[in-house]
N, C-alpha and C positions, 0 to 999 in steps of 0.2 A: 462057823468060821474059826480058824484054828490062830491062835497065839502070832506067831509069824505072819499069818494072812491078815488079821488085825492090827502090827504093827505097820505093814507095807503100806493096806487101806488110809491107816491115820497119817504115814508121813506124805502122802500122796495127797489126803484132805487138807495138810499144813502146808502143802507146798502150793496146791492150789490154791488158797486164803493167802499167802506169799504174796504170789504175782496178780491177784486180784485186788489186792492192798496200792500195790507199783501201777497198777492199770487205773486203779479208780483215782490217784493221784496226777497221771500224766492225763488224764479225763477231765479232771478238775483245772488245768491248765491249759486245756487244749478246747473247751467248751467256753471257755470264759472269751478267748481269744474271739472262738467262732460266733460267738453269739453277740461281741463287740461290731463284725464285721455283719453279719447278715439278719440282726436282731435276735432277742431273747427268743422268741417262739419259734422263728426261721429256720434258727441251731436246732432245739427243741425236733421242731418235726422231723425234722431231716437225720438226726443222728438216731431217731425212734424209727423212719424207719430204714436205715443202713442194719442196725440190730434186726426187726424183720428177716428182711434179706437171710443174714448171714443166720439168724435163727434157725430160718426157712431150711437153708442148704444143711445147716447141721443135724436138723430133725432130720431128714433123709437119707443124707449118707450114712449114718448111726443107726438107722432104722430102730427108733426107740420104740419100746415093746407100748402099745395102749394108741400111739399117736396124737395128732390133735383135738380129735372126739373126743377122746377121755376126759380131756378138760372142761369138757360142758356138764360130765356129770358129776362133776364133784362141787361138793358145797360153794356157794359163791361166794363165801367171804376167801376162800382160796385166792381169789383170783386179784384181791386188794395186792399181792406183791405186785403187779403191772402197774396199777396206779402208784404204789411205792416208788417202784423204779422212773415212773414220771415226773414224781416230785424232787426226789435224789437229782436228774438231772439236769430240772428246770432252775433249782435251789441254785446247783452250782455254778450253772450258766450266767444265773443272774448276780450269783454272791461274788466270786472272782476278782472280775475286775474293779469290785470296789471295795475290798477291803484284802483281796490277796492269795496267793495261794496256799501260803501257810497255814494263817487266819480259818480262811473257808475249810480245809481238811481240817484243822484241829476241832472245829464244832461241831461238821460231820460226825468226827471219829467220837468225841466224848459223846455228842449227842446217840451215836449209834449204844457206843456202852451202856451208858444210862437204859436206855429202852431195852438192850440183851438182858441186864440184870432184873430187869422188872419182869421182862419175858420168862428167865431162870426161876426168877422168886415165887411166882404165881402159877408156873406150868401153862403162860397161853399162848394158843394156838395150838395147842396137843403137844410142845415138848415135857420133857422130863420134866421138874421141878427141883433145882436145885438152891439152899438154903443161901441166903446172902448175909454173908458172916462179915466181921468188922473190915478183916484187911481189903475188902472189894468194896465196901463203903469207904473206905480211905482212896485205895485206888482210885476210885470214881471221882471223890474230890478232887484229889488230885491232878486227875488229865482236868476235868471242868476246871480248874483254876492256870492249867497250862494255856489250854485253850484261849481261855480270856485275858490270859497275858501276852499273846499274838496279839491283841488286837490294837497294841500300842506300836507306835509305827517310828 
């Protein structure tokens, strides 16, 4: 991949991390709401499976190379981001409406960093292994200390 085909790929993976940032936050306000109206697990099942669904139709039109079998053959700890993604949106179903939607995204979000840099620091899961140097422990205090300054009302 050439220079320019690598900058496109990356502003393209920043752009998507963008609006996936804007989605997981009106998520976090739209799931709190749902799951006040039709219970915690109710929300829960039902928005796991609306994603189905729209998973379904995307896998298809895409025609992604390997398909749905693939996923059986590959190691089963693979497979923990589905149960990730069930806790992510059961957490914030349930965190929301009682403490906020600020609140709940800033603990997500520090919470997410903390576990990236531990991810970066150690190489697990098969990424890279990148060094965690001072100013990303500072960083991290810092949003953890943002975080828990939402939680005053």
């Amino acid at each position: 991949m050439g220079p320019l085909q690598w900058g496109a790929v990356t502003a393209v993976a920043a752009l998507l991390a963008v609006v996936a940032g804007l989605a997981g936050s009106v998520q976090v306000a739209v799931m709190g709401r749902f799951g006040d109206r039709v219970g915690v697990v109710a929300a829960l099942a039902f928005a796991t499976g609306v994603q189905l669904l729209l998973a379904t139709v995307l896998l298809l039109v895409t025609r992604n190379t390997g398909g749905i079998g693939t996923a059986f053959r590959v190691p089963p700890w693979m497979w923990a981001g589905g149960l990730m993604g069930l806790i992510v949106v059961y957490a914030i179903t349930f965190a929301q409406p009682r403490i906020g939607a600020t609140t709940t995204i800033g603990i997500l979000i520090a919470g997410q960093l903390v576990m990236g840099a531990l991810i970066d620091r150690f190489g697990l899961f098969g990424v890279a292994a990148i060094p965690l140097t001072w100013q990303r422990v500072v960083g991290l205090a810092l949003l953890a200390a943002g975080a828990g300054l939402t939680l005053t009302r």
